[in-house]
VMD Tcl script that builds the backbone (N, CA, C; Angstrom):
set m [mol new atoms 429]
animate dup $m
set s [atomselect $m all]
$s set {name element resname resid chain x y z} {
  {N N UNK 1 A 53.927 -56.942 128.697}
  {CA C UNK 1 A 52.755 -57.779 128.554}
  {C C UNK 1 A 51.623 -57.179 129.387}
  {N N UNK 2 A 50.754 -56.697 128.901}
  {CA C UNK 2 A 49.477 -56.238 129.631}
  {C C UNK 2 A 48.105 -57.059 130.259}
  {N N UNK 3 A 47.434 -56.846 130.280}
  {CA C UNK 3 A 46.265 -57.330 131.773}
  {C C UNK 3 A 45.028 -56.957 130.798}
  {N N UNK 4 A 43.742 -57.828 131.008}
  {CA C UNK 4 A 42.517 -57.835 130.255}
  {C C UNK 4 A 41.718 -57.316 131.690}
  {N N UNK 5 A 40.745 -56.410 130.936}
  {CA C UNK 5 A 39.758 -56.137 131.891}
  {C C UNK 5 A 38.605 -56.260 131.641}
  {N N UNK 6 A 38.040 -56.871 132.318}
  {CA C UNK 6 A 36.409 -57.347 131.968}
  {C C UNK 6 A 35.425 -56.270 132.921}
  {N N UNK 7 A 34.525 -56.486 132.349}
  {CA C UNK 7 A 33.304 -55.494 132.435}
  {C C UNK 7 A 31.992 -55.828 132.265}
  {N N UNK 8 A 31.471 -55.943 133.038}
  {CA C UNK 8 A 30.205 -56.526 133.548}
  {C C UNK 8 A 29.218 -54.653 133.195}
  {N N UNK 9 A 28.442 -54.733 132.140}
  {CA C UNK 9 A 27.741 -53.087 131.837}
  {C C UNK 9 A 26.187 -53.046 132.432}
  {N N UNK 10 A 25.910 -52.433 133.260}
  {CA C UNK 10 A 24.244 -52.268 133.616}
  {C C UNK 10 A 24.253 -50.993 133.562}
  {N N UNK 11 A 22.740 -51.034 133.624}
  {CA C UNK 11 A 21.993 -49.386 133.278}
  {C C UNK 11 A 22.952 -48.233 134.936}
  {N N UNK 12 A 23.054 -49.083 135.594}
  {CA C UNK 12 A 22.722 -48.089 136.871}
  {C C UNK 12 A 24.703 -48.173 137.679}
  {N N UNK 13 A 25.472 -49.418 136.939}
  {CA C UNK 13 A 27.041 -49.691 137.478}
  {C C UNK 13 A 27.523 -50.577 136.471}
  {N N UNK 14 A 28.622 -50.372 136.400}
  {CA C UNK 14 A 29.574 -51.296 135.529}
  {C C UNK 14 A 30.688 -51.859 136.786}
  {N N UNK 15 A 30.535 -53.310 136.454}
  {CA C UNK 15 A 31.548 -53.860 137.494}
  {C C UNK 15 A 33.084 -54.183 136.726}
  {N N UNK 16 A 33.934 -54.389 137.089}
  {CA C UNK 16 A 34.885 -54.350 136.524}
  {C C UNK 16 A 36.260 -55.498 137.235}
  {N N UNK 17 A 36.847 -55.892 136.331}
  {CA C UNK 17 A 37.472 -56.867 136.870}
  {C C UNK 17 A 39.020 -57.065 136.191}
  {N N UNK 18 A 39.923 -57.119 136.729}
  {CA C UNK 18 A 41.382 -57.297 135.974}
  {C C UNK 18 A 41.900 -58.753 136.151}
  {N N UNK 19 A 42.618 -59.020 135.023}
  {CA C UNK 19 A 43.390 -60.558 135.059}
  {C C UNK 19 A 44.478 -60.117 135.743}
  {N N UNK 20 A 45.300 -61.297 136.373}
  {CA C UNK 20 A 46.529 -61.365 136.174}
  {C C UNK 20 A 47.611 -61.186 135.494}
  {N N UNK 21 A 48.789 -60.628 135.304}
  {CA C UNK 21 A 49.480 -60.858 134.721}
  {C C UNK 21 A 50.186 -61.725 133.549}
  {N N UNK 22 A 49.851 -62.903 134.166}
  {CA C UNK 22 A 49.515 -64.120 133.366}
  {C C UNK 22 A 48.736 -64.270 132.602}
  {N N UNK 23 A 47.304 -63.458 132.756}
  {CA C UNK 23 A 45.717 -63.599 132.358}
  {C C UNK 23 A 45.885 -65.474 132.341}
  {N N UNK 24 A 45.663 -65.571 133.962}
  {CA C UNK 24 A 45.155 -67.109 134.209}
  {C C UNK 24 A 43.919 -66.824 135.059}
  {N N UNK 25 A 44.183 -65.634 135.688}
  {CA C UNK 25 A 43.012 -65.589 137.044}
  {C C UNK 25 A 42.146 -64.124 137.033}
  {N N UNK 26 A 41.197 -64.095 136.968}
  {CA C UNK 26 A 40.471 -62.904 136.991}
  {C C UNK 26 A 40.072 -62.095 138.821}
  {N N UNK 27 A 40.052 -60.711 139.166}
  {CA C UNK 27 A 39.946 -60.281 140.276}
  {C C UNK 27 A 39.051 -58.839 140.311}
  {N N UNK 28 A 38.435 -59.081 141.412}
  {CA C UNK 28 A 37.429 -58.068 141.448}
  {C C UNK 28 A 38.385 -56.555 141.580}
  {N N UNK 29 A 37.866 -55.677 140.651}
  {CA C UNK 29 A 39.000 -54.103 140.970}
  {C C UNK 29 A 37.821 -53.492 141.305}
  {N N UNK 30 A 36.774 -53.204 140.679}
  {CA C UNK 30 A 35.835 -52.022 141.677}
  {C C UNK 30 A 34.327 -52.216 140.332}
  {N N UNK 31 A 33.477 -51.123 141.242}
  {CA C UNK 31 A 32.257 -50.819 140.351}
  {C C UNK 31 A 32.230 -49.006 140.212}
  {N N UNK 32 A 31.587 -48.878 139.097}
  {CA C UNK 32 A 32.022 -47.694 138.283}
  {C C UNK 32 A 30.159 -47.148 138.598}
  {N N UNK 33 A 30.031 -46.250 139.120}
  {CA C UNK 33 A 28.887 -45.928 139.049}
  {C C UNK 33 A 28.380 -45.240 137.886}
  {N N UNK 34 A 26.976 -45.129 137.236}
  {CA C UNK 34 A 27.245 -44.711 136.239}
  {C C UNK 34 A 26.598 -43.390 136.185}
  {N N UNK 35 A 27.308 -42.430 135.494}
  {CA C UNK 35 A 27.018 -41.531 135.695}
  {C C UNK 35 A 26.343 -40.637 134.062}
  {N N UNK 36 A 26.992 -40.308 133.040}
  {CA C UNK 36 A 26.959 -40.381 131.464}
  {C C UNK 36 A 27.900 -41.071 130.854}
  {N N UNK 37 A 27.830 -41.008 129.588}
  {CA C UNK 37 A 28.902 -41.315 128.765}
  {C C UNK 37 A 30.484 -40.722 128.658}
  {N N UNK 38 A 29.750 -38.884 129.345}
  {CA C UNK 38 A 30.659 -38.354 129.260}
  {C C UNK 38 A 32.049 -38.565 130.111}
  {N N UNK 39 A 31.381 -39.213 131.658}
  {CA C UNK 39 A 32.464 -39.530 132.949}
  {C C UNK 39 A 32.323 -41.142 132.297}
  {N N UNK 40 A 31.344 -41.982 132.632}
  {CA C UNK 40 A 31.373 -43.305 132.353}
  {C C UNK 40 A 32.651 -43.951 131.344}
  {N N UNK 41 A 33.114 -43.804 130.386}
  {CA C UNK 41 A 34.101 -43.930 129.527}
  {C C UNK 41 A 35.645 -43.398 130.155}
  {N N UNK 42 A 35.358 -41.982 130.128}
  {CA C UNK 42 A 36.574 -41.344 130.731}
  {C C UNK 42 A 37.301 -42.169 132.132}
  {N N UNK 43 A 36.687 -42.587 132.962}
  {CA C UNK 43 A 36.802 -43.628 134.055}
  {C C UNK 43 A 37.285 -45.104 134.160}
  {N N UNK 44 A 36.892 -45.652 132.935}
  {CA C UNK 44 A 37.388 -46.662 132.093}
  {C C UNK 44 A 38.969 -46.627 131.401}
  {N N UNK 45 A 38.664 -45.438 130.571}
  {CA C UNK 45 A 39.991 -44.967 130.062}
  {C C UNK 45 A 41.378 -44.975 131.101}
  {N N UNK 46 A 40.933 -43.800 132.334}
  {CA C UNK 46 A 42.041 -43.929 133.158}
  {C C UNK 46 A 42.258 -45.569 133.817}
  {N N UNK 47 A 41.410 -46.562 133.918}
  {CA C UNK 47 A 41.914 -47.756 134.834}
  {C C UNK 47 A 42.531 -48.344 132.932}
  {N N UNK 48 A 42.663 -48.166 131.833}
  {CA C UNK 48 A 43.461 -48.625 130.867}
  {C C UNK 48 A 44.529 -48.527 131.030}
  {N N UNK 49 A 45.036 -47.107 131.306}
  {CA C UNK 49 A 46.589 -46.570 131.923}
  {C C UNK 49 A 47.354 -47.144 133.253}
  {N N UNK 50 A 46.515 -47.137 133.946}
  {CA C UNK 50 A 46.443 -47.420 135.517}
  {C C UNK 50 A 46.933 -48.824 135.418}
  {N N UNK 51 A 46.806 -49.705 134.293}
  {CA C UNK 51 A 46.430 -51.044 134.753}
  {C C UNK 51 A 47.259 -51.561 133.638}
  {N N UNK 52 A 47.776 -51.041 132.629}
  {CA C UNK 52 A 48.285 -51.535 131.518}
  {C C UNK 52 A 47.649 -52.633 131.049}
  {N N UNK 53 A 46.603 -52.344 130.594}
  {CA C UNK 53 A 45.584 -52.890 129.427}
  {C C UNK 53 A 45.881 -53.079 128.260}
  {N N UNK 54 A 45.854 -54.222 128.029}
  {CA C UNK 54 A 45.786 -54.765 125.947}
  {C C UNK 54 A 44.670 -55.509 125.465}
  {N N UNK 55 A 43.713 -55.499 126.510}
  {CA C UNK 55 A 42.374 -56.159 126.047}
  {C C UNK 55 A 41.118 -55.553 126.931}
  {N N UNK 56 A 39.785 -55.535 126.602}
  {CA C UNK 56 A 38.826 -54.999 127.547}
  {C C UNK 56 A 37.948 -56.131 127.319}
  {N N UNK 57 A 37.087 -57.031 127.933}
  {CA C UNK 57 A 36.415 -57.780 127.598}
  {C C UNK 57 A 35.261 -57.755 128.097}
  {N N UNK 58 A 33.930 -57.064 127.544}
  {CA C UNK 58 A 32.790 -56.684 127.772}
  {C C UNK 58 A 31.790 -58.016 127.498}
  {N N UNK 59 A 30.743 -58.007 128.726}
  {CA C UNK 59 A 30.033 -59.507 128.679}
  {C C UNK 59 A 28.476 -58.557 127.982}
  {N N UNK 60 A 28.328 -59.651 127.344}
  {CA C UNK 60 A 27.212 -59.233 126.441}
  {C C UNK 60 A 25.915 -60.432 126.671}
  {N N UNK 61 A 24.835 -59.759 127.105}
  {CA C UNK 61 A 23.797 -60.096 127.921}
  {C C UNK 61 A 22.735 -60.602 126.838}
  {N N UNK 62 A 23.491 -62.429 126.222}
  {CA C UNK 62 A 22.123 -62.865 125.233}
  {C C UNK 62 A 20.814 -63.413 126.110}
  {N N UNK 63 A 20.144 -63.454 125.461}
  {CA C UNK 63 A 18.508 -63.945 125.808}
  {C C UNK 63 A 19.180 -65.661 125.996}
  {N N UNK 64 A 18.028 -66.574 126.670}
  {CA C UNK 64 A 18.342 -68.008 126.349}
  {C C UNK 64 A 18.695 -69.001 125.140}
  {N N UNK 65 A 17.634 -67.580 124.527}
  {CA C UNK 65 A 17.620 -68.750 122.635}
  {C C UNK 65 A 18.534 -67.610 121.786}
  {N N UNK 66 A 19.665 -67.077 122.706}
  {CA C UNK 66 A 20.870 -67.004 121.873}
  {C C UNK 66 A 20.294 -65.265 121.161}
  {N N UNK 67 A 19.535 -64.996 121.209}
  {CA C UNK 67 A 18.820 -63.573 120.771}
  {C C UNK 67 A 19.478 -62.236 121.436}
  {N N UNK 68 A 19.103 -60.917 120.945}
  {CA C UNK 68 A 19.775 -60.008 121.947}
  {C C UNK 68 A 18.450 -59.234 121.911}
  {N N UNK 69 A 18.571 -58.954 123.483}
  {CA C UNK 69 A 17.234 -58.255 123.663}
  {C C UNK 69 A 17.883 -56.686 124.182}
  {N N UNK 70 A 17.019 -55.810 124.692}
  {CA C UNK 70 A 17.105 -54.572 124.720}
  {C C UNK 70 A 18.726 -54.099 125.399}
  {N N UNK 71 A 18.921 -54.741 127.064}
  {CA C UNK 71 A 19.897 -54.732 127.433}
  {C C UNK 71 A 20.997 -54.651 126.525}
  {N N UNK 72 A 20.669 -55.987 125.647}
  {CA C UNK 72 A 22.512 -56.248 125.116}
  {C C UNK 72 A 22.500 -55.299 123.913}
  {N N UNK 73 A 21.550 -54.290 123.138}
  {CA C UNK 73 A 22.049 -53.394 122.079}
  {C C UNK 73 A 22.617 -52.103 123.157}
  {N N UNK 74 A 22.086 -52.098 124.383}
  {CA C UNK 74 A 22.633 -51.304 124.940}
  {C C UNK 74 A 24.294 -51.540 125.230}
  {N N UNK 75 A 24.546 -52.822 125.451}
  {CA C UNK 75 A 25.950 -53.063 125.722}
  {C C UNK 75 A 26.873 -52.773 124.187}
  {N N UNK 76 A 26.070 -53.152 123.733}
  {CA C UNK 76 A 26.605 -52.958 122.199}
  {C C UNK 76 A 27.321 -51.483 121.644}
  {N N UNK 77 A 25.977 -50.917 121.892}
  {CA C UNK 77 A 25.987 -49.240 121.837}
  {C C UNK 77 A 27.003 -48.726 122.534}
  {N N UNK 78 A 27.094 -49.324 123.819}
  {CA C UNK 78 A 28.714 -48.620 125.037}
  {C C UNK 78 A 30.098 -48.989 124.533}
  {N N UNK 79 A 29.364 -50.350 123.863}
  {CA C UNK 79 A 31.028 -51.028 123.392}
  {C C UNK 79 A 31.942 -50.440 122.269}
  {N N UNK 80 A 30.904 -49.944 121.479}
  {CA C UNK 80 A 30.938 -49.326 119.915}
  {C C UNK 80 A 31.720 -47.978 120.453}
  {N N UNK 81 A 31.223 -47.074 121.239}
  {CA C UNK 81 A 31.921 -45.775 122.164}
  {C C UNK 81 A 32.897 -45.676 122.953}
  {N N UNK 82 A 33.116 -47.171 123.099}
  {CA C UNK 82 A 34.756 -47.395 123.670}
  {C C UNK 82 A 35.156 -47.579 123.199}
  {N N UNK 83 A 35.309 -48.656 121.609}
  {CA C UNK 83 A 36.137 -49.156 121.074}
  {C C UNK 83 A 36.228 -47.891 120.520}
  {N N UNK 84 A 35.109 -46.512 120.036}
  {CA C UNK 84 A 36.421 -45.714 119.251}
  {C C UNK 84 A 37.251 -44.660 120.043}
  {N N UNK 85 A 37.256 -45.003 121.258}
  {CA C UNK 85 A 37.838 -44.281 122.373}
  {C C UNK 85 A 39.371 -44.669 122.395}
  {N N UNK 86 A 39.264 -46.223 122.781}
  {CA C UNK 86 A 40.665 -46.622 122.711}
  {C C UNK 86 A 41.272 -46.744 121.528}
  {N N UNK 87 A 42.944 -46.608 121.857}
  {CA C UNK 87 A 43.452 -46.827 120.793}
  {C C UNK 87 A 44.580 -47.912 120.376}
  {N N UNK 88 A 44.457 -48.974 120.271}
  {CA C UNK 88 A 45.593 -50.205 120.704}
  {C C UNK 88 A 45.068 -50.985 121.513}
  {N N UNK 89 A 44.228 -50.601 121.848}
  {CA C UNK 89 A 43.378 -51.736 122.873}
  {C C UNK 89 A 41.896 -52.740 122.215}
  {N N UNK 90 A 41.909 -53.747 122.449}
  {CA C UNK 90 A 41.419 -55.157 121.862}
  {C C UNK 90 A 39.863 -54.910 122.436}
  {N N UNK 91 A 38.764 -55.001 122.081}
  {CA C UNK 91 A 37.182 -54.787 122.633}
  {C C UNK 91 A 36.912 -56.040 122.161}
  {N N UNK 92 A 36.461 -56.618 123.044}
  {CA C UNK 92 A 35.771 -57.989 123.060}
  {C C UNK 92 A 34.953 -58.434 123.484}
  {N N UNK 93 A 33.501 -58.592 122.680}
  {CA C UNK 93 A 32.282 -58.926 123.658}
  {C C UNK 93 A 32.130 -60.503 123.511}
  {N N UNK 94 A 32.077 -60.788 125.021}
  {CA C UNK 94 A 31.674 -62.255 125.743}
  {C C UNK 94 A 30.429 -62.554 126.302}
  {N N UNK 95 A 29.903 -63.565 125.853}
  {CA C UNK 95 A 28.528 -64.169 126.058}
  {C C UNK 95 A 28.575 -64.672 127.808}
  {N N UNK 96 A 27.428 -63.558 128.404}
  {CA C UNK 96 A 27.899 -63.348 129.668}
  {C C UNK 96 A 26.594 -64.109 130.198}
  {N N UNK 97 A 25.538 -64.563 129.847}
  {CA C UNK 97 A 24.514 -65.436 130.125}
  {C C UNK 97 A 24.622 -66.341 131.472}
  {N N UNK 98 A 23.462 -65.702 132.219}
  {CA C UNK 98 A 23.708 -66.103 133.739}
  {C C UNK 98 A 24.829 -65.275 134.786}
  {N N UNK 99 A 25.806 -64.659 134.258}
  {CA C UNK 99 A 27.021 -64.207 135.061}
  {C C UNK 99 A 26.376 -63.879 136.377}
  {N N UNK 100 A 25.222 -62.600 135.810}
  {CA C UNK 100 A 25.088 -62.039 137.108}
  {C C UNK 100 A 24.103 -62.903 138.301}
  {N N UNK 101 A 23.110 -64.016 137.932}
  {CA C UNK 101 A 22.424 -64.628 138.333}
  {C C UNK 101 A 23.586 -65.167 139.812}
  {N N UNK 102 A 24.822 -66.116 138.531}
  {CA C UNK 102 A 25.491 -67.026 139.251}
  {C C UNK 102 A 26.455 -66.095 140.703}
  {N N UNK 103 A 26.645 -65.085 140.223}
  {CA C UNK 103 A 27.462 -64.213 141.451}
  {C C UNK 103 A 26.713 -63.624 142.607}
  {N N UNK 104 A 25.076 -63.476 141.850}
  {CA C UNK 104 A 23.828 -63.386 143.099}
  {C C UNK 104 A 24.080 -64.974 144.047}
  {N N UNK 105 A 24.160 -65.974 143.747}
  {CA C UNK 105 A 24.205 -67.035 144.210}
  {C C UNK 105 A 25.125 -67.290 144.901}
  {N N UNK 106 A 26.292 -66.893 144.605}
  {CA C UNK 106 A 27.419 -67.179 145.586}
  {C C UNK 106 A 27.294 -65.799 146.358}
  {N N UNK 107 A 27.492 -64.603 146.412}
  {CA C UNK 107 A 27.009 -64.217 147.191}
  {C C UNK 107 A 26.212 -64.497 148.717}
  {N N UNK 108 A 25.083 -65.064 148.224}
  {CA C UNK 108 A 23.649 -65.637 148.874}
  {C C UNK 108 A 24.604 -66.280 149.935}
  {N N UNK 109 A 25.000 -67.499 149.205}
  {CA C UNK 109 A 26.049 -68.478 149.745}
  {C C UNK 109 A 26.821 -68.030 151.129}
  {N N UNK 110 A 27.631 -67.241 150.684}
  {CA C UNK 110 A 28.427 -66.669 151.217}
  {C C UNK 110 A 28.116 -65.480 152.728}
  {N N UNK 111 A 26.876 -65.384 152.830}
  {CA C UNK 111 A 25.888 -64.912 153.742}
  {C C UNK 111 A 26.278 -63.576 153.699}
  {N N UNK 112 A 26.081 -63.001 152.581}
  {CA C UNK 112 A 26.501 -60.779 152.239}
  {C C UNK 112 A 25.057 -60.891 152.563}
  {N N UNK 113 A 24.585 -59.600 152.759}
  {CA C UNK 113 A 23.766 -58.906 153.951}
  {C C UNK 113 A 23.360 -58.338 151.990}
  {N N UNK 114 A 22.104 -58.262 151.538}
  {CA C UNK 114 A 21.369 -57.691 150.633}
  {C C UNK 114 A 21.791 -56.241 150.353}
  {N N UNK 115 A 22.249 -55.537 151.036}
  {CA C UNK 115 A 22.443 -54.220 151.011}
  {C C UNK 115 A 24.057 -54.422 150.693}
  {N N UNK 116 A 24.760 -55.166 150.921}
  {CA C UNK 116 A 26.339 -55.658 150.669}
  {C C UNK 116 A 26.205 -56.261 148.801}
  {N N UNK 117 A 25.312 -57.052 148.966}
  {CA C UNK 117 A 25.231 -57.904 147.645}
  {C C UNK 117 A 25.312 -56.593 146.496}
  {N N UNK 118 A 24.195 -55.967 146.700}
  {CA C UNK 118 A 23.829 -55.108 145.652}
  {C C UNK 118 A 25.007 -54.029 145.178}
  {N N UNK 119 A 26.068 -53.756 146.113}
  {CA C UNK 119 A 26.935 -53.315 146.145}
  {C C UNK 119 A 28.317 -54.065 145.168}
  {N N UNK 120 A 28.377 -54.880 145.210}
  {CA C UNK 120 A 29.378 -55.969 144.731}
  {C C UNK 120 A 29.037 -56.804 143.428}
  {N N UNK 121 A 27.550 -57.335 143.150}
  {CA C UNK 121 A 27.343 -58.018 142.375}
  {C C UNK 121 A 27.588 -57.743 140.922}
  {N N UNK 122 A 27.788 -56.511 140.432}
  {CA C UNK 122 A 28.293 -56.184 139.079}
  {C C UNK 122 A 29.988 -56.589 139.238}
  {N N UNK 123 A 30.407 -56.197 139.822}
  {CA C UNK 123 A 31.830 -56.264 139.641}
  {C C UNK 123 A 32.331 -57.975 140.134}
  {N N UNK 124 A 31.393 -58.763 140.899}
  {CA C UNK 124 A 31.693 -60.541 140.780}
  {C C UNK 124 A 31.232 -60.797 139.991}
  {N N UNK 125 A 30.086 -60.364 139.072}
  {CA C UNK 125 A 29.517 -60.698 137.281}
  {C C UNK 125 A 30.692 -60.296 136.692}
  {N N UNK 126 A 31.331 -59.785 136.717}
  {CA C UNK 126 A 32.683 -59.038 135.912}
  {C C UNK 126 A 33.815 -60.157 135.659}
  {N N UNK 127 A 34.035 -60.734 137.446}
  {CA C UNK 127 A 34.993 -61.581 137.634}
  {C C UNK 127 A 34.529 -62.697 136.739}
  {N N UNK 128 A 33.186 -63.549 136.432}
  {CA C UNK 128 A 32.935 -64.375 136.219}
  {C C UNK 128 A 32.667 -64.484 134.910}
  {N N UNK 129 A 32.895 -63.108 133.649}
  {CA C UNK 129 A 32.824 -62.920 132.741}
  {C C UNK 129 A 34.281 -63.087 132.500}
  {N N UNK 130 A 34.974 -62.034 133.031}
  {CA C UNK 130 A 36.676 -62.164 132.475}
  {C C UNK 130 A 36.875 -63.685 132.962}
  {N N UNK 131 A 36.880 -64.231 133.842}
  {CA C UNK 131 A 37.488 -65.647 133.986}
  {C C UNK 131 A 36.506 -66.554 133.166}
  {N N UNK 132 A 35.706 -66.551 132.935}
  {CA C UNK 132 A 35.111 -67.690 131.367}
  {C C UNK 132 A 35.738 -67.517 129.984}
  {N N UNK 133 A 36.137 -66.146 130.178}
  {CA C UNK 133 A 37.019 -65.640 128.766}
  {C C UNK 133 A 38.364 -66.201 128.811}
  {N N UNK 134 A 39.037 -66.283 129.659}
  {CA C UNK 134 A 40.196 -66.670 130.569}
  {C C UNK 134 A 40.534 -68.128 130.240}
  {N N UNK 135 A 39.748 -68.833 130.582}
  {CA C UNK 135 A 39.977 -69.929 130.624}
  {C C UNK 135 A 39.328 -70.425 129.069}
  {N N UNK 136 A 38.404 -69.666 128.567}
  {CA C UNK 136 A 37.716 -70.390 126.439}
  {C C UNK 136 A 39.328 -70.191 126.428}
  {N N UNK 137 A 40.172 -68.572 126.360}
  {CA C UNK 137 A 41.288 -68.769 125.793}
  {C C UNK 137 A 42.185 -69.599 126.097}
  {N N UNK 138 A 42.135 -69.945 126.965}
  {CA C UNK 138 A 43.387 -71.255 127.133}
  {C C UNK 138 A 43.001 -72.988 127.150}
  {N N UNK 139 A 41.559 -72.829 126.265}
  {CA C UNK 139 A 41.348 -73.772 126.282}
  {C C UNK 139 A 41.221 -75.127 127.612}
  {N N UNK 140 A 40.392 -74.055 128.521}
  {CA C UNK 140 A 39.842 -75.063 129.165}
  {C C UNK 140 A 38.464 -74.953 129.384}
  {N N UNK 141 A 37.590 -74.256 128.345}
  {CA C UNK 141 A 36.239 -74.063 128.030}
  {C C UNK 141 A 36.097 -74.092 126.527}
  {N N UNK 142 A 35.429 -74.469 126.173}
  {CA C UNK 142 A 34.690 -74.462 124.380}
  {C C UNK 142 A 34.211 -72.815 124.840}
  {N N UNK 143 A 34.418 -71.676 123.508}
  {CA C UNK 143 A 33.615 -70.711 123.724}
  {C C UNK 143 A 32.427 -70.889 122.820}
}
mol reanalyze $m
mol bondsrecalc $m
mol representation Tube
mol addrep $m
């Protein structure tokens, strides 16, 4: 039984996040700096192996009124280059609206030093993408 990994995609880091075993609980694994397509993917690929992956779940960045603006064809475009990368593995884009706002906030909360935040905040957008996915699937969220 394999582990979902979520993925929080920006221009400049991809944060990244693995379930449990169970896929009940989502956990911060790291941020992927980005470098091209050519390392960016390949980097991904190895934490598939690493991690025994059967799902990737990429948060996809709609506008308020449900629209996709520049960002999210970009997520689109990365997603499209992974999915024909992997092979047996599930690509799933999740309506990630607010993620990264809400993980700036706890953060804040949490008193990280701005230079700490900026460091972390893709990969707790990650956590907060795979665990909304987490929980639509088990039905304790409407997706």
């Amino acid at each position: 039984m394999g582990r979902i990994l979520g993925l929080d995609v920006g221009d400049k880091r991809i944060g990244v996040a693995l379930s449990d075993e169970l896929k009940w609980t989502a956990q911060a694994l790291m941020t992927i700096q980005r470098e091209s397509k050519q390392k960016d993917i390949p980097a991904i690929l190895h934490l598939l192996g690493a991690h025994d992956i059967e799902e990737i779940v990429i948060g996809l960045p709609k506008n308020m009124n449900d629209t996709l603006g520049e960002q999210a064809e970009k997520v689109l475009k990365f997603s499209k280059q992974l999915e024909n990368r992997v092979e047996g593995v599930k690509v799933t884009l999740w309506d990630e609206r607010l993620t990264t706002t809400a993980a700036e906030r706890m953060l804040v909360k949490a008193d990280v030093s701005r230079k700490k935040r900026k460091k972390v905040v893709d990969t707790i957008a990650a956590v907060f993408i795979l665990q909304s996915y987490l929980d639509a699937r088990d039905g304790y969220l409407c997706p």
